[in-house]
C-alpha positions, -999 to +999 in steps of 0.1 A: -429-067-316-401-093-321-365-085-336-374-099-369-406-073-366-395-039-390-399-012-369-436+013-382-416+045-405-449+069-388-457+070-356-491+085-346-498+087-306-531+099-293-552+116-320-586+113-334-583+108-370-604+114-399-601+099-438-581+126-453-556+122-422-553+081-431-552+090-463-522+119-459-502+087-442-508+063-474-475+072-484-458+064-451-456+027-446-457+008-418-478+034-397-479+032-361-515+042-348-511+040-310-543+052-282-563+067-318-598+077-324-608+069-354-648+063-341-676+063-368-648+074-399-657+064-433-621+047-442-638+023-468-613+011-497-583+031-478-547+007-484-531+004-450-513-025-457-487-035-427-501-005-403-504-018-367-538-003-343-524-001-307-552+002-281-575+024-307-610+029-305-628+025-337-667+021-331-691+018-361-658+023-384-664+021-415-639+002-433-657-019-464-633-034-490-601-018-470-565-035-479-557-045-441-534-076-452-507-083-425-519-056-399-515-060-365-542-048-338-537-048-302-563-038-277-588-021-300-622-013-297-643-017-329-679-022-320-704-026-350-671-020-367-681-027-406-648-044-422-671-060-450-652-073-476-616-059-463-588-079-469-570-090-436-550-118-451-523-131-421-536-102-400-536-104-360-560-094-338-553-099-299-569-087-267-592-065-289-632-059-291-652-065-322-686-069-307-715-070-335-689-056-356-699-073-397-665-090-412-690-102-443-676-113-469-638-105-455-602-124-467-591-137-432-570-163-450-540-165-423-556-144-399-550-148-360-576-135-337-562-143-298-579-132-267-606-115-287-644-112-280-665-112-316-696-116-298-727-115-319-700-107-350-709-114-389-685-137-402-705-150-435-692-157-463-659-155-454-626-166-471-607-182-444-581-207-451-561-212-424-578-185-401-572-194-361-593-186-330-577-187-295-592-178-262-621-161-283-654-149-273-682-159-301-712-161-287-738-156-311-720-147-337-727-159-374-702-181-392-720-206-411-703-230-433-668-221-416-641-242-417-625-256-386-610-290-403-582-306-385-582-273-360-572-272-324-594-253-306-585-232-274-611-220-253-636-206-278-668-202-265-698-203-294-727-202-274-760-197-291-736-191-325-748-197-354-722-227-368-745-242-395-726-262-420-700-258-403-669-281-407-656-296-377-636-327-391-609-337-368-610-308-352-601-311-314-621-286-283-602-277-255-619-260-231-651-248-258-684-237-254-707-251-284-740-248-257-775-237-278-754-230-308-769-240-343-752-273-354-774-279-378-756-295-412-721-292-393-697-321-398-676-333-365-660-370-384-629-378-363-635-343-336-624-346-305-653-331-285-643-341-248-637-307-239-662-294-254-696-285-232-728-298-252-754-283-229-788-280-253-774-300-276-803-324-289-801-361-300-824-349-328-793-341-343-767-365-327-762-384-361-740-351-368-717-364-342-715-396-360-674-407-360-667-379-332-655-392-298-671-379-269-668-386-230-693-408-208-704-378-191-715-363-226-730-390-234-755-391-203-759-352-211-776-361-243-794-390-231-810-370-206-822-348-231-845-366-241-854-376-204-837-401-198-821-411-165-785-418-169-773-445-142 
């Protein structure tokens, strides 16, 4: 937390909480939780705008259509979290473990997710303008027709992800995994792919990388796909 940062009104340290205790702090914002269990609650619709999640657990969480605009979560465990169709406008998410978990349908315009592994996660249909990855773990996760226009990308790895239709335009890869994922309709005009590993990516599909700039070495890569010898 930074000085500009308001300090949470309720602090809540090392409880397991169910929906009528979340609900009892509805009244209180910002809210604190710090080391909570909140595994396998029901908090669907719940408004906890603000509230900041410090090292919680919250596996198979329900939390469909919850207001979580502007939270802050640090550390957490939510695997098979359901956070359909929450709102997590200009939320953060860092260091934290959303494994499986289904973000269907969720507002994550804004929203920052840093250090994070969202392995095998659902992220379709999602509204996400603006939404940044960093340092993320997406391997085989579902995000088809996500936007990455113009993006810098920081060693996400998508292996075996499902990116279909996704858009890629002037995006630039540092240190990114995109091997075996599903490219198929994706758009890379002007992408800077030269840090990007390709492995299992086909020239069936290389028109897709029509416009995108990609090293010598990634070039033999996908000339030897088709068996070719590269000299």
């Amino acid at each position: 937390m930074n000085e500009h940062e308001t300090s949470p009104a309720t602090v809540i340290e090392d409880r397991s909480l169910d929906r009528a205790a979340i609900e009892a702090l509805a009244g209180a914002q910002p809210v604190l939780l710090r080391r909570c269990d909140l595994d396998e609650t029901d908090l669907s619709g719940l408004v906890m705008r603000n509230w900041v999640f410090d090292t919680c657990s919250l596996k198979r969480t329900r939390l469909l259509g919850a207001k979580l605009d502007e939270t802050r979560w640090t550390g957490c465990r939510g695997a098979f979290a359901d956070v359909s169709g929450a709102n997590l406008t200009e939320a953060t998410i860092d260091a934290s473990d959303f494994n499986n978990a289904s973000f269907r349908g969720a507002t994550l315009t804004g929203a920052a997710f840093r250090r994070s592994k969202l392995t095998g996660a659902n992220l379709r249909e999602t509204k996400s303008l603006n939404a940044t990855f960093e340092e993320t773990l997406l391997g085989s996760a579902q995000m088809p027709g996500f936007s990455f226009r113009k993006a810098r990308l920081r060693k996400l790895d998508f292996e075996l992800a499902d990116l279909s239709k996704c858009d890629f335009r002037d995006a630039v890869f540092e240190d990114c995994i995109l091997r075996d994922a599903s490219l198929v309709d994706c758009r890379f005009e002007g992408a800077d792919l030269r840090g990007a590993d390709l492995g299992g990516i086909r020239l069936l599909n290389a028109r897709q990388f029509k416009g995108a700039t990609i090293s010598r070495a990634q070039a033999g890569q996908l000339l030897e796909e088709l068996g070719l010898k590269v000299r």
